[in-house]
C-alpha positions as CSV (number, residue, x, y, z in Angstrom):
1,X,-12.6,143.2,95.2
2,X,-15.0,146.0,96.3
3,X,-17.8,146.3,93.9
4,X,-19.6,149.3,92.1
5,X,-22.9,149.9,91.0
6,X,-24.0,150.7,87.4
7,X,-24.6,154.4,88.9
8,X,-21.7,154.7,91.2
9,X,-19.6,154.2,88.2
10,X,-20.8,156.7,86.2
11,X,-20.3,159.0,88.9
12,X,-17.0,158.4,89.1
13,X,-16.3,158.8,85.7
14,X,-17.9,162.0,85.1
15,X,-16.9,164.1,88.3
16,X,-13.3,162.6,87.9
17,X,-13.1,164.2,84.1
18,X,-14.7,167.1,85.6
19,X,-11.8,167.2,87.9
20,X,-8.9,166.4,85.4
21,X,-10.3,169.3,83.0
22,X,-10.2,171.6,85.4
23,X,-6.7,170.4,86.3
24,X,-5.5,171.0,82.2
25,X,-7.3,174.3,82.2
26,X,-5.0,175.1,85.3
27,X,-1.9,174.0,83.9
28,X,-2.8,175.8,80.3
29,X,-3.0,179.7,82.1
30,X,-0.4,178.8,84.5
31,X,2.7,178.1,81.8
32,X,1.4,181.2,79.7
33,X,2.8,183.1,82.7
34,X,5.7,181.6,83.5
35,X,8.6,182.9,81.3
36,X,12.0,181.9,82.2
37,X,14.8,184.5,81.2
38,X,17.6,184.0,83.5
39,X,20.7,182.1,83.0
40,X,20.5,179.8,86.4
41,X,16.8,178.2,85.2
42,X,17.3,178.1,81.3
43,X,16.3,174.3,81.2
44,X,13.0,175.7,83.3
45,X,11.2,175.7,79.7
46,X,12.2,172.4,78.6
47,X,11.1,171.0,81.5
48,X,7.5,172.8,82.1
49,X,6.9,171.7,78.3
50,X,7.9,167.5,79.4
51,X,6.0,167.9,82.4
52,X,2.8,169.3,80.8
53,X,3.1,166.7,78.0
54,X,3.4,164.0,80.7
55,X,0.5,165.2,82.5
56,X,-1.6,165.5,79.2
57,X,-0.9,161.6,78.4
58,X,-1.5,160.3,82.0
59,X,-4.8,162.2,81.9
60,X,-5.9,160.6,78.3
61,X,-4.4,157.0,79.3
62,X,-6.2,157.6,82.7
63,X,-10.1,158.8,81.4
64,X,-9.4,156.1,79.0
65,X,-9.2,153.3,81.5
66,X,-11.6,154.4,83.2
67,X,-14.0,154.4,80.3
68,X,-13.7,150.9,79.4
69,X,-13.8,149.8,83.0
70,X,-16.3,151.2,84.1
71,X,-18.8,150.5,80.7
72,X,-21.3,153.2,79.0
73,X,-23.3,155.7,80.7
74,X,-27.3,155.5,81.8
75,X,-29.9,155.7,79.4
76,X,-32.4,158.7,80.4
77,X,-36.2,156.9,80.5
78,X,-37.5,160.3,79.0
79,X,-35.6,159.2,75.9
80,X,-36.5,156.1,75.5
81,X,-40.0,157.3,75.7
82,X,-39.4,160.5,73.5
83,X,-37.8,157.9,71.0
84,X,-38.5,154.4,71.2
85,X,-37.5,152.9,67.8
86,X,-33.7,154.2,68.1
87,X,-33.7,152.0,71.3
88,X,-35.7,148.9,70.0
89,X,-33.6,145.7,70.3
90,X,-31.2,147.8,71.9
91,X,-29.1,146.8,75.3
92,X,-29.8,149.9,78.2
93,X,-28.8,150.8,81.5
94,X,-31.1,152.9,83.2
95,X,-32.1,154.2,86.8
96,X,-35.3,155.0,88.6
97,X,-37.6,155.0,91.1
98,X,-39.5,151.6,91.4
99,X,-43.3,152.3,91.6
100,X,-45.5,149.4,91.4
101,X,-44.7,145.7,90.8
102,X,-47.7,143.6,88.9
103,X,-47.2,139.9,89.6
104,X,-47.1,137.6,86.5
105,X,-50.0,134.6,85.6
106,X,-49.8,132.2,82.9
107,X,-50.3,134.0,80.0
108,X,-47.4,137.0,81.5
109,X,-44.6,137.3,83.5
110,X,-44.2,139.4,86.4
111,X,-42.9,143.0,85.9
112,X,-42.6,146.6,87.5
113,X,-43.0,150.3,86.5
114,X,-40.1,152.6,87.2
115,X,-40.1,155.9,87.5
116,X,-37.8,159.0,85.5
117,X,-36.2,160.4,88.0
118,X,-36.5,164.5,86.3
119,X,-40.0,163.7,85.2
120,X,-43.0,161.9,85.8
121,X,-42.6,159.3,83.1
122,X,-42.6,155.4,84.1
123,X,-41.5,152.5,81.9
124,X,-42.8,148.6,82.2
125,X,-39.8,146.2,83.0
126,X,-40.1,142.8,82.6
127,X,-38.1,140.5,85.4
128,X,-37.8,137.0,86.2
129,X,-35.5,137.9,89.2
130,X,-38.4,138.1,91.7
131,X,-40.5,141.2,93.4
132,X,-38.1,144.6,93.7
133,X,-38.6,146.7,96.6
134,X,-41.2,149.3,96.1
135,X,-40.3,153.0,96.3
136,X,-36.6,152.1,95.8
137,X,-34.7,153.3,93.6
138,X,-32.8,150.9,91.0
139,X,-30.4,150.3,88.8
140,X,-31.2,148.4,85.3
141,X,-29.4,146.5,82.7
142,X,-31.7,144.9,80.1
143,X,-33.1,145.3,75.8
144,X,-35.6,147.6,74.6
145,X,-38.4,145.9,73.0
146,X,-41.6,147.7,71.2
147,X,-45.1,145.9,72.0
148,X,-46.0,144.4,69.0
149,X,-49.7,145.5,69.5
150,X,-49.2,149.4,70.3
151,X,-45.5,150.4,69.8
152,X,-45.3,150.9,73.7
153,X,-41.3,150.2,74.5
154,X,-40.6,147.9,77.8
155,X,-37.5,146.7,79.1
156,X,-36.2,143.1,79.3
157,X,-34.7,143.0,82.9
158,X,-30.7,141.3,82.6
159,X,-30.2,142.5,85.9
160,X,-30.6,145.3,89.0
161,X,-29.0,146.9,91.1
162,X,-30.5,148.5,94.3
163,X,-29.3,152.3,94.8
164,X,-28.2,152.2,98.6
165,X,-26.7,155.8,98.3
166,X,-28.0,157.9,95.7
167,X,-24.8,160.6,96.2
168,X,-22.8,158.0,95.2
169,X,-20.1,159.7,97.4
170,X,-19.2,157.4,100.1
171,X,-17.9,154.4,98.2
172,X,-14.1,153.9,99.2
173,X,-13.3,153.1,95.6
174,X,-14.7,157.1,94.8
175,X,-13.2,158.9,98.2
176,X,-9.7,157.2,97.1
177,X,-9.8,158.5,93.7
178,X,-10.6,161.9,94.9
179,X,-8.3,162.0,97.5
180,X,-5.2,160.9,94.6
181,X,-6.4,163.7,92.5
182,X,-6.6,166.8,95.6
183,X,-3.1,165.6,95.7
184,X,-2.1,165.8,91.7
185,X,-3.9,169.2,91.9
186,X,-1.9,170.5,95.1
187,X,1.7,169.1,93.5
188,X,0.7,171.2,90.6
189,X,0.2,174.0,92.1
190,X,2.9,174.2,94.8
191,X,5.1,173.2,91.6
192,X,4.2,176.1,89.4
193,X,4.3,178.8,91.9
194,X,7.7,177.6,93.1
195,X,8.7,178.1,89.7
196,X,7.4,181.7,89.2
197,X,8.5,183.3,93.0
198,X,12.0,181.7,91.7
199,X,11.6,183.8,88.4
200,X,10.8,187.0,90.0
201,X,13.3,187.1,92.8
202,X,16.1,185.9,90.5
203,X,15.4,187.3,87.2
204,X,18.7,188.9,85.4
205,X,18.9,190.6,81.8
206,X,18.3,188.4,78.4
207,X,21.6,189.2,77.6
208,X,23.1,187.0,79.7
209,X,21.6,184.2,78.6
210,X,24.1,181.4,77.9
211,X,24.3,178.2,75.4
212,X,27.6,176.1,76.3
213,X,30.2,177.0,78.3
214,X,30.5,180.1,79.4
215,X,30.3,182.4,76.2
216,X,27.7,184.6,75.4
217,X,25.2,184.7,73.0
218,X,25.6,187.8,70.6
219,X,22.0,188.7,69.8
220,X,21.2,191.4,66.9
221,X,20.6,194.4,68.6
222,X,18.8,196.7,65.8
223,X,15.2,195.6,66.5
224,X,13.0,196.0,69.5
225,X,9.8,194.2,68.6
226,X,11.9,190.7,67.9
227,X,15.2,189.4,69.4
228,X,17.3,186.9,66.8
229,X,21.0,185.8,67.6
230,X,23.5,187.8,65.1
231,X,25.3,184.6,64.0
232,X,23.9,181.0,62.8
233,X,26.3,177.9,63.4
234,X,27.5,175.8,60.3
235,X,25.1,172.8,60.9
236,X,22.3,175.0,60.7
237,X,20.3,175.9,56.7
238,X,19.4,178.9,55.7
239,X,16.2,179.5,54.2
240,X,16.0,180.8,50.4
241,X,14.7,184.5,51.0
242,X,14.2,186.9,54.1
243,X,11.7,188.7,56.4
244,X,10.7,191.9,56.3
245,X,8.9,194.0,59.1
246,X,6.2,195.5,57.7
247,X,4.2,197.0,61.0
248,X,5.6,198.2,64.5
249,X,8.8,200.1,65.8
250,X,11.2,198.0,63.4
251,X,8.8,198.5,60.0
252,X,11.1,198.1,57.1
253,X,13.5,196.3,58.8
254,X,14.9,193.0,57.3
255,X,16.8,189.4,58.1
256,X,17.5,186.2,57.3
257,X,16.5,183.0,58.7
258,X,18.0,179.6,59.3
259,X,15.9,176.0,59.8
260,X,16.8,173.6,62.5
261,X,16.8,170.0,60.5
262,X,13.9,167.8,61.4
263,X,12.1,165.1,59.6
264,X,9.4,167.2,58.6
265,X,12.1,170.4,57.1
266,X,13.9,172.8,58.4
267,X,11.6,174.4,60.5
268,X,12.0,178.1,62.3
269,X,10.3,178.5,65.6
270,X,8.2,181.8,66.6
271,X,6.5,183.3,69.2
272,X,7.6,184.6,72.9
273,X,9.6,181.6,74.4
274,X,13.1,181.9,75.3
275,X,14.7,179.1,73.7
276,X,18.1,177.6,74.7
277,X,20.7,175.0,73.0
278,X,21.3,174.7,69.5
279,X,17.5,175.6,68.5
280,X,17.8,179.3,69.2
281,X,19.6,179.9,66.2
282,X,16.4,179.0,64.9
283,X,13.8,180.9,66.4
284,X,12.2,184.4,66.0
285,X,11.7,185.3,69.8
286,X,8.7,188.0,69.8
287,X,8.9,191.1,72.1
288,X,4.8,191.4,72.2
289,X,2.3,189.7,74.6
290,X,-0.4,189.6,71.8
291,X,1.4,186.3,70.6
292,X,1.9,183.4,72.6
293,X,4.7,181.8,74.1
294,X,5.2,179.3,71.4
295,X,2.8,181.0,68.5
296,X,3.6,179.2,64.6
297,X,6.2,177.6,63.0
298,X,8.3,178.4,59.5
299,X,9.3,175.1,57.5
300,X,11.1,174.6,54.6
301,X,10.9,171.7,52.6
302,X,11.6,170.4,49.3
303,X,12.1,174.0,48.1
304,X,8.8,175.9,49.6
305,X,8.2,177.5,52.4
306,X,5.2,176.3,55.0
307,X,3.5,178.2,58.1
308,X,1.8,176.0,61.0
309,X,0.1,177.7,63.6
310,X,0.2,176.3,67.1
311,X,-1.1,179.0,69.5
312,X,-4.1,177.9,70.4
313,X,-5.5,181.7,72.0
314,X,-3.4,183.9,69.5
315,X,-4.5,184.2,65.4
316,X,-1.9,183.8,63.3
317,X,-2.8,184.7,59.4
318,X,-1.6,184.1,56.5
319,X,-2.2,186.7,53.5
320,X,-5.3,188.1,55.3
321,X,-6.6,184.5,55.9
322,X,-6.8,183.3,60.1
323,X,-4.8,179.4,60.6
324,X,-6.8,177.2,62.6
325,X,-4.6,175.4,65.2
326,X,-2.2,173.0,63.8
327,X,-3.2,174.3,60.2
328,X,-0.4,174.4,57.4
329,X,-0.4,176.9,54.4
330,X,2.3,176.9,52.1
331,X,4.1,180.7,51.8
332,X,3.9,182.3,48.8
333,X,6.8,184.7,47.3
334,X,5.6,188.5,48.7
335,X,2.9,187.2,51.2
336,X,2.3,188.8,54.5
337,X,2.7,186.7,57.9
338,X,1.0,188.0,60.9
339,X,1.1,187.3,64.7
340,X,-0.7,189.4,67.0
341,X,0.1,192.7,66.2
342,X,3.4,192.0,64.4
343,X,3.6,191.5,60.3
344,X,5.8,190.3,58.3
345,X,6.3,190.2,54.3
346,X,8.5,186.6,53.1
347,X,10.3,187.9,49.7
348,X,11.9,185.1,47.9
């Protein structure tokens, strides 16, 4: 079992999350532009979403793991100085450069100064594990104790580590976990651009987007800022009321919606995503880039009508009033929706 140092773990930790954001942030821009309309790739959508989902819970399970096996991060000596009574009695783990060691007597036991690394600050630990080197740096586990006498904090040395390389780079352990993650990040990205070449060079018109078998979907062709199918299958509820365009190319324009049945209501997606299967029937595609790909959601339940936002770079408002992400208002008779640039008005 190789073994890692107090510091070498931390270092691992931190430039592995560092890694993994940058990862997420990668994904997050990537799917914004990837928008699948033609009828070969339809389940392209369904799959990026899986895949992204996937990717955020390996990431959580992984910086999760890696935070309870590799313990809690060092303890800044400049702190414990700056503050010593939130640290008295408390367990530390703390780094520096070991000045001078003062050899015990009868009345004391032997202990060391060591040195802030950012500043020229040194604190007293007290050891019973024998002389450290001088002008090494080290690795400390032990309790914060005040002086009784002058409130000066010390350290009660559990145990040390010696600092052989202060990158912390070169452990195998560290190389192999950067190597794994180059190679998560390459997948990705060989992945996604696959994806979009295959978009460009085989995209074909909306209109041919298919369901089942090979009919047609008959989409309502009297808007241009919105695309809706003309016709809602039996299994599907419609929701008490209608939408009326209140801003754009299609202002005054009206229609109906229907709610896909879920747990939580009948629920209406919107925002630019082409959805496929028996949920388009439920969901306001958006002809605007100034709302995201999957932007809010309509649900109706238990006789009222609810709007979540779930765009996370897109405002969606309610009535004049901006959603936070994942916040749900409950839609008033004559209020106005808005998305981007596009508004709506729900009359009951």
């Amino acid at each position: 079992m190789l073994k890692l140092s107090l510091y070498q773990k931390n270092q691992l930790k931190h430039n592995f999350s560092q890694l993994l954001i940058r990862i997420m942030t990668y994904i997050e821009s990537a799917s914004e532009k990837v928008e699948t309309i033609e009828m070969k790739h339809m389940k392209t959508p369904l799959i990026a979403q899986r895949f992204f989902i996937r990717t955020i819970a390996f990431a959580t399970f992984f910086m999760c793991s890696l935070h309870f096996v590799f313990g809690v991060d060092l303890v800044s000596i400049d702190k414990i100085l700056a503050t010593p009574s939130a640290f008295e009695n408390q367990p530390v783990n703390l780094k520096g450069l070991v000045t001078k060691f003062i050899p015990g007597d009868e009345n004391a036991v032997d202990r060391y100064l060591i040195q802030s690394e950012f500043a020229n600050t040194t604190i007293s630990i007290t050891t019973m594990s024998g002389k450290p080197e001088v002008f090494k740096v080290y690795e400390v586990t032990g309790t914060v104790v005040l002086d009784p006498y002058n409130g000066t904090p010390y350290v009660i040395e559990k145990g040390r580590d010696l600092v052989r390389d202060t990158s912390g780079f070169n452990h195998p352990l560290i190389l192999f976990a950067f190597f794994v993650g180059f190679l998560i990040l390459a997948v990705l990205v060989i992945v996604l651009l696959a994806r979009t070449s295959k978009h460009h060079h085989t995209e074909m018109p909306v209109e041919m987007v298919t369901t089942r078998g090979n009919s047609a979907i008959d989409y309502n062709n009297d808007f241009k800022t919105i695309r809706i199918p003309s016709n809602t299958p039996k299994t599907l509820q419609f929701i008490p009321g209608k939408l009326i365009i209140t801003a754009g190319e299609d202002k005054g324009k009206e229609f109906l919606i229907s709610g896909y049945p879920t747990p939580k209501g009948n629920v209406v997606s919107v925002g630019r995503e082409v959805v496929v299967g028996e949920r388009m029937y439920s969901h306001i595609q958006l002809n605007d880039k100034t709302v995201s790909r999957r932007q809010a959601e309509l649900i109706h339940k238990e006789d009222k009508l609810f709007l979540r936002n779930i765009s996370e770079t897109n405002y969606t408002s309610l009535d004049g009033k901006e959603l936070g992400l994942q916040e749900v208002r409950e839609v008033n008779k004559n209020a106005f929706i808005k998305m981007g640039d596009l508004e709506f008005q729900y009359t009951a």
